[in-house]
C-alpha positions as CSV (number, residue, x, y, z in Angstrom):
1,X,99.1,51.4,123.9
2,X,98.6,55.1,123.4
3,X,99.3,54.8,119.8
4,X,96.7,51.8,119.8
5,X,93.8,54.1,121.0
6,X,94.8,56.8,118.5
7,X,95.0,55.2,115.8
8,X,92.1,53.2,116.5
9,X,90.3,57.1,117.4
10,X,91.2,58.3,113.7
11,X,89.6,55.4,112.0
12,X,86.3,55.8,114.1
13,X,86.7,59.5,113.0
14,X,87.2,59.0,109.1
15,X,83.5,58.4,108.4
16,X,82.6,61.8,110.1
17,X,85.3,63.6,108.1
18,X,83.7,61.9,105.3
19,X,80.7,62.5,105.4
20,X,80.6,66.2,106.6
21,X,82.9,67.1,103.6
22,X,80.3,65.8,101.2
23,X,78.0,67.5,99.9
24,X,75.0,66.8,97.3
25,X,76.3,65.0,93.8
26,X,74.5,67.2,91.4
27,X,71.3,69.7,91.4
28,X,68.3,69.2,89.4
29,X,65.0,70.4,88.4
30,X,62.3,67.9,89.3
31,X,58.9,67.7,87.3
32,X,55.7,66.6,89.4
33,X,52.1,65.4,88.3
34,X,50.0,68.4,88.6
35,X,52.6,71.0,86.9
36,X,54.7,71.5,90.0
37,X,58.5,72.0,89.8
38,X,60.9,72.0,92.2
39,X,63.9,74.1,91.1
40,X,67.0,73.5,91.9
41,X,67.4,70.4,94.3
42,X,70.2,69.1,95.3
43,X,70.7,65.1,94.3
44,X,72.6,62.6,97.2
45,X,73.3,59.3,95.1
46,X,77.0,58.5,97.0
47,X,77.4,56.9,100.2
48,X,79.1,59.4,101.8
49,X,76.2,62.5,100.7
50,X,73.7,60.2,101.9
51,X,74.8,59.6,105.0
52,X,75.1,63.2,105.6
53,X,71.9,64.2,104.6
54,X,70.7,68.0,105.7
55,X,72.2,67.3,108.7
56,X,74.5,69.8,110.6
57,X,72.5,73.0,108.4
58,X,70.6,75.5,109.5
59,X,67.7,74.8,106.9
60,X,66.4,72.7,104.7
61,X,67.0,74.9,101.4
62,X,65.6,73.6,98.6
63,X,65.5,69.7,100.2
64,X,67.3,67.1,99.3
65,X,66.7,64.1,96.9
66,X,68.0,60.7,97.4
67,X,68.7,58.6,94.8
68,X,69.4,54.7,94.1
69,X,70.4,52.8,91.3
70,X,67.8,50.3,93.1
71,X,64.5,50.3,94.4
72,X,65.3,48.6,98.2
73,X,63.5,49.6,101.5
74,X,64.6,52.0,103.3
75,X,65.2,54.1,106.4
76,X,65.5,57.6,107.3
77,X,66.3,59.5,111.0
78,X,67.1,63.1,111.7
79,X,70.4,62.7,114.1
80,X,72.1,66.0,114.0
81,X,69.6,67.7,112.2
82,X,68.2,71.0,113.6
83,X,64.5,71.5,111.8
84,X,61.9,69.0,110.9
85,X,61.4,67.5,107.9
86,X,59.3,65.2,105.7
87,X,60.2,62.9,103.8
88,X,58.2,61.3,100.7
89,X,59.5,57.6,99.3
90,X,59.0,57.2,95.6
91,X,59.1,53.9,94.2
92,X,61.4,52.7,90.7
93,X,57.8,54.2,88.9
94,X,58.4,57.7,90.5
95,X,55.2,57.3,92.3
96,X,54.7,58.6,95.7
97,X,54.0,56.0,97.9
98,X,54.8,57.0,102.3
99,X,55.3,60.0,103.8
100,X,56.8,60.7,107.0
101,X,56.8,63.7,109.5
102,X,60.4,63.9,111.0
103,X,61.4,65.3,114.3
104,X,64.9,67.6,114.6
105,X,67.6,66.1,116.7
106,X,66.1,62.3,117.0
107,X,66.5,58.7,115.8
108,X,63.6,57.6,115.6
109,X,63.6,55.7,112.3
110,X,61.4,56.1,109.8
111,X,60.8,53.1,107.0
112,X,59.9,52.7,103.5
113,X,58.0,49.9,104.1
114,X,58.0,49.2,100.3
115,X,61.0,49.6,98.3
116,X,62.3,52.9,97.1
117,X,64.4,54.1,94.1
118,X,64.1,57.7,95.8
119,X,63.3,59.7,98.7
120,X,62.7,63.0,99.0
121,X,63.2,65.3,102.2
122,X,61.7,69.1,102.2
123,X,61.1,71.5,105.1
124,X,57.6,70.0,106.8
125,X,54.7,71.8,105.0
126,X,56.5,71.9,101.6
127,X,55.0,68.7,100.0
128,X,51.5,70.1,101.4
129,X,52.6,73.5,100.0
130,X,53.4,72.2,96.5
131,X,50.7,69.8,96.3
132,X,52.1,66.5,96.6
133,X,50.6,63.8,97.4
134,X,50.2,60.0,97.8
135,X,50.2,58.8,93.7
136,X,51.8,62.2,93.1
137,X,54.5,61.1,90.6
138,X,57.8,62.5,89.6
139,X,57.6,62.8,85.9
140,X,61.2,64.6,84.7
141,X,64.2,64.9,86.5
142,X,66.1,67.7,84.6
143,X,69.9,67.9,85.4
144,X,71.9,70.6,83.7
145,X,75.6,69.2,83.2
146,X,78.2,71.2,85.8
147,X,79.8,73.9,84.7
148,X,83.1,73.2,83.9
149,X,85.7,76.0,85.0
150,X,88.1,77.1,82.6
151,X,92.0,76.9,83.8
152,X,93.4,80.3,85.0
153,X,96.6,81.5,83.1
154,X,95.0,80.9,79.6
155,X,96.8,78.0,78.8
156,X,95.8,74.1,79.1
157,X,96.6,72.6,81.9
158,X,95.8,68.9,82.7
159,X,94.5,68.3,85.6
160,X,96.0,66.1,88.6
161,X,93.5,63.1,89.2
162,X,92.8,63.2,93.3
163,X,92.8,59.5,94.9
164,X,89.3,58.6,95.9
165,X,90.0,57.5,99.7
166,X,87.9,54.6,100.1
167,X,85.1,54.2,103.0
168,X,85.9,52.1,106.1
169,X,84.2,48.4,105.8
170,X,81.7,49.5,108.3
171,X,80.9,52.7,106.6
172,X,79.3,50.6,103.8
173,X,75.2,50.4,103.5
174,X,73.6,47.9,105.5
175,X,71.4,45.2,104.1
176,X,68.0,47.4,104.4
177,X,69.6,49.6,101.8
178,X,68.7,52.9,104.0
179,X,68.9,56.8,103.0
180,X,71.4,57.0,105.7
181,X,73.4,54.3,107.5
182,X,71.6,53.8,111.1
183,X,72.7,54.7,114.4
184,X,75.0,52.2,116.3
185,X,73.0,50.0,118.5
186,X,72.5,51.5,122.2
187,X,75.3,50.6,124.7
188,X,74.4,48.0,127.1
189,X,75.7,46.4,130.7
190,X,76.4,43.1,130.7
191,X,73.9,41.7,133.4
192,X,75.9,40.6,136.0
193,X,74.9,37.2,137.5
């Protein structure tokens, strides 16, 4: 039985691992309406990034842009994340289109309403700061290949391909699409009769 519960404990624990050990996919330069640019920003377009977020960071940095192959609505909270936040929803255009004012440590979920192809989260005040607003429109999203590291030693070396560990089932996104997976459902009593 023991064995049963642990096992059963490290699968419930693999999406956490998961997702804490990701980090943002690439970093661009994004070009607004209006001559604003926002240097530097890192890009979430895997599961796992997404689901992390900024959360479990003691800023916001730069922010964080989401991105999906698909415009679908979505759904953003701020569980294990320590500052607030705004979020903007851009549509497949790259039009602005909601904004939402996020609370730290909550899950209060905060929707779309219309589909998405991006969101973008910055520190609250930063989208007043830089001037975006509603109809504001991402223009150019510059992303400047990653370095690649030359092998120590001088000589070529081939590297080993790492096994991509896939996601639980019930790590997958749900049918909303959603920046982030949501929280489980509260835990409830059966009412006794």
């Amino acid at each position: 039985m023991r064995a049963v519960l642990a096992a059963f404990a490290l699968v419930l624990a693999l999406p956490a691992a998961s997702a804490s050990a990701a980090g943002p996919d690439e970093v661009c330069d994004l070009h607004f309406s209006g001559g604003a640019i926002l240097p530097a920003v890192p890009v979430a377009k895997t599961v796992a990034a997404q689901a992390t977020g900024l959360a479990n960071r003691d800023d916001a940095g730069p922010g964080l842009l989401f991105s999906w192959p698909k415009a679908e609505p979505r759904v953003f909270w701020m569980r294990d994340t320590h500052f607030p936040l705004t979020v903007g929803f851009f549509g497949a255009d790259g039009v602005l289109f909601a904004q939402a004012n996020m609370q730290p440590m909550t899950d209060t979920y905060h929707f779309s309403v219309s589909p998405a192809a991006d969101a973008l989260e910055l520190a609250q005040g930063q989208f007043e700061r830089h001037g975006f607003r509603i109809a504001s429109k991402i223009f150019f999203c510059k992303c400047p290949p990653a370095p690649k590291n030359p092998p120590k030693g001088g000589g070529q070396k081939k590297k080993k391909k790492k096994k991509k560990t896939p996601l639980p089932f019930f790590f997958l996104p749900r049918g909303r699409g959603g920046g982030r997976p949501p929280p489980p459902p509260p835990k409830t009593q059966p009412k006794k009769p």
